[in-house]
N, C-alpha and C positions, 0 to 999 in steps of 0.2 A: 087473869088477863090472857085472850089468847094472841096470838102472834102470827102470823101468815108471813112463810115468807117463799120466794119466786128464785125458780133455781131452774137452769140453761145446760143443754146439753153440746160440747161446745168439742173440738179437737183437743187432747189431751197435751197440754202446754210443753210438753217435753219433746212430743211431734215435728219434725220438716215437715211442713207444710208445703204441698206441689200445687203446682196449676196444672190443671186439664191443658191436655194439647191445644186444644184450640179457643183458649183463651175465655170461654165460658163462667168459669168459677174455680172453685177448689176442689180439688180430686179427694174425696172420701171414701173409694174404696180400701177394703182391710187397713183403714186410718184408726187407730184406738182412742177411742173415743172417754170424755172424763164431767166430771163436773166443772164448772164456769169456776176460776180462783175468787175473784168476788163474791160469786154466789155459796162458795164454800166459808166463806169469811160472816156471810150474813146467817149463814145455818148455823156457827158455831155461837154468834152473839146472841141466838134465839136460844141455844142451851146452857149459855152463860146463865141469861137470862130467868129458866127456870130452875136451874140451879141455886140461885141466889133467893128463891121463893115469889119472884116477881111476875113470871108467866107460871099459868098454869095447864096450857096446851097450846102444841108446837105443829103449826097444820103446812106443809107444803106443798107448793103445787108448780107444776111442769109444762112447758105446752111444748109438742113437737108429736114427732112418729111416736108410735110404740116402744122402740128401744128408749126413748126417756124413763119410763120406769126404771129401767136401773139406774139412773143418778135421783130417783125418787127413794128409791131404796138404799142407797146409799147413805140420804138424807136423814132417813129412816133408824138406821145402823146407829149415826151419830146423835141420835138422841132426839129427833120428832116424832111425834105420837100418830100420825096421818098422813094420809099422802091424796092430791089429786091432779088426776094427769087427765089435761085438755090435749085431746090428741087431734094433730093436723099435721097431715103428709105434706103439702107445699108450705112454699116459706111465709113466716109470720115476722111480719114486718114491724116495728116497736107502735106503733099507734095502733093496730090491732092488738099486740099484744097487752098494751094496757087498756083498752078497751074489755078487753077477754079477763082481766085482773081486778079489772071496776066492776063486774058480773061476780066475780067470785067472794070478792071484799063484800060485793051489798048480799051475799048467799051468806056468808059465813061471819060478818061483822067482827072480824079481830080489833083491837083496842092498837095495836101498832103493827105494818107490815115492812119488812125488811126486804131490800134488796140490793146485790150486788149496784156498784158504780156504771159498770159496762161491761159486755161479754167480750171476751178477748178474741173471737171472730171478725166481729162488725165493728166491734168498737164505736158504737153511737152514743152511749151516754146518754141514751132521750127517755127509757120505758118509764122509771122511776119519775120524772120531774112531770113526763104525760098524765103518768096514774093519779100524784095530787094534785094536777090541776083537773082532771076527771071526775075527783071523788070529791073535791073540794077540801082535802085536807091537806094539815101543815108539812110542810116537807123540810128535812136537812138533809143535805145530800154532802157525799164526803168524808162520813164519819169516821172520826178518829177515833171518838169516845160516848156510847151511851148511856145517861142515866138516866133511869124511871124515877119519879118522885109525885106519886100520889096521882094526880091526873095529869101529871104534866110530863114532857121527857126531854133530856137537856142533851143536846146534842154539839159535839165539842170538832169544830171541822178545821183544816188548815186551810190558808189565806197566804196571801204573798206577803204580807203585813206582820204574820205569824198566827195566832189560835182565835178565831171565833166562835162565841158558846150562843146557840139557841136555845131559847126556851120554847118549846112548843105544846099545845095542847093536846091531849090525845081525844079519837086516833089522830095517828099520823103515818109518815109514811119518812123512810128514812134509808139512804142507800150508803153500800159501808166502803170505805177505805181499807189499800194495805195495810196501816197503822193499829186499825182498830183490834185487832188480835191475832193468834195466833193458831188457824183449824188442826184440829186433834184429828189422830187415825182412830178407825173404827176399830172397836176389838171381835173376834170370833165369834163370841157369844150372841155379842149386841146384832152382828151381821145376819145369824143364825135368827134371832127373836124377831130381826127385820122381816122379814118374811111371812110371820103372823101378823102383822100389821095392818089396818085398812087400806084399801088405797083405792079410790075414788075412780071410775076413767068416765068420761062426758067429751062431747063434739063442739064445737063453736055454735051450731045451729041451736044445743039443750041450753047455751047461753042467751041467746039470743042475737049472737053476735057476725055479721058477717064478713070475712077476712075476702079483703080485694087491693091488691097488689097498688102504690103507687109509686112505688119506683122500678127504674127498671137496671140493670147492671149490662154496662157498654162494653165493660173488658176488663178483665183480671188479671196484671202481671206479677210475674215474682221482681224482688227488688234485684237493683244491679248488683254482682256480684263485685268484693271489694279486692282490689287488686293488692298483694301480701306487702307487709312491713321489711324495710330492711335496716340493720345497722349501720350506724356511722362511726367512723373512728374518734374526731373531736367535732368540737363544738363548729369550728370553721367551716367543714363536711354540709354539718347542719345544716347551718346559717347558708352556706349557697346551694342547698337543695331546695330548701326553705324557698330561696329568691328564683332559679332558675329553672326547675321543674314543677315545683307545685304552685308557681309562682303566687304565693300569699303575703310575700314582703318585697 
C-alpha cells in the first residue's frame, strides 16, 4: 500500500515569532526554519505504518520555495522512500494547495494520504477536509489512532463527548492529531542515506494547476503583551484584588 503524505515548511516552533515593522506579515529573515509539528506526527504514522508491514512505500511531497527540500529531506531521514517538491515562490493558499495535492494523489494513486491537522503559521485547518472533498475520498480528520484493516482504515478521533471510531474505505485521506504518536529523531546514518534518495521537483503549471491568491492579509499584530503576576499574602489580598483591580468579582 503506498501512503502519501503532505508536509509544510513552517517557523520552527521553538522561534519568537516578530512582525515586520510595518505590519505586513511575519518577519522571516535568519528565522530557523523546521517542519510543520502535525506534519511531523503524520510522517512518523506513515513509518509506523510500514513498519508494521502495512505500507509498502512512503512518498512525500512539499509545496513551497526551494528551501522546502530540506524538511523533504528530513522527511526522508525519518523513514520515506521519496520525496516531491511542488515548488512556488508566492504564497499557496489551502485550496490551491489541495488542488496542487488532488494532481499529485491522481499522479501517484496512494491507497491513504496523511496529513498534519493544521500548520502552526496560519492555522486553518482547511487543506486536508479540501483535498477529500476534491478527490471525493473518505476523510477523518483529528486522528488520534489509525488502523488499516484490509480495505478499510479505522480512524479513532476525539469528540467533546469523548472517542469516535470511523470506519472508512480506502483511499482516504486522514489528518493527524497530537495524540496520535510520538515523532522519532532522525539518526546520522538515516540523515546521511537521505540524501541518496529520490526527490521529484515539478511547478503548479507541470500540474496543471493554477495558484491565484483569494485572500488578501489587512495587518498582522503581535499579541498584547501580559502585564507580570504578583503575590499576595492571604486569601483577603486576593479576594479584593480579585474585586477591585481586575474587577471579575
Amino acid at each position: 500500500m503506498k501512503v502519501l503524505v503532505a508536509v509544510k515548511r513552517v517557523i520552527d516552533y521553538n522561534v519568537k515569532v516578530r512582525v515586520k515593522p510595518d505590519n505586513t506579515g511575519v518577519d522571516l529573515a535568519n528565522v530557523k526554519m523546521a517542519m510543520n509539528p502535525f506534519c511531523e506526527i503524520a510522517v512518523e504514522e506513515a513509518v509506523r505504518l510500514k513498519e508494521k508491514g502495512v505500507a509498502s512505500e512512503i512518498v512525500v511531497v512539499s509545496i513551497g520555495p526551494k528551501a522546502c527540500q530540506e524538511q523533504i529531506r528530513t522527511a526522508l531521514a525519518l523513514g520515506a522512500d521519496r520525496g516531491i517538491h511542488i515548488e512556488a515562490d508566492e504564497e499557496v493558499q489551502s485550496l490551491d494547495a489541495a488542488k496542487l495535492l488532488k494532481a499529485v494523489v491522481e499522479k501517484e494513486e496512494p491507497k491513504l494520504v496523511i496529513l498534519g491537522k493544521q500548520s502552526i503559521d496560519s492555522d486553518n485547518n482547511q487543506t486536508g477536509q479540501m483535498l477529500a472533498a476534491l478527490t471525493g475520498m473518505g476523510q477523518g480528520t483529528f486522528a488520534s489512532e489509525v488502523v488499516v484493516d484490509g480495505e478499510k482504515v479505522n480512524v479513532t478521533r476525539e469528540v467533546d463527548g469523548g472517542l469516535m471510531t470511523l470506519s472508512l474505505n480506502l483511499p482516504a485521506v486522514v489528518t493527524t492529531d497530537l495524540r496520535l504518536n510520538e515523532p522519532r529523531y532522525a539518526s546520522l546514518p538515516n540523515i546521511m542515506k537521505a540524501k541518496k534518495k529520490p526527490l521529484d521537483t515539478m511547478s503548479p503549471a507541470d500540474l496543471g494547476v493554477e495558484i491565484a491568491s483569494r485572500l488578501s492579509t489587512l495587518k498582522v499584530e503581535a499579541p498584547a503583551a501580559r502585564s507580570a503576576g504578583v503575590k499576595v499574602a492571604d486569601v483577603a489580598e486576593l479576594v479584593d484584588k480579585l474585586k477591585n483591580e481586575a474587577k471579575v468579582i
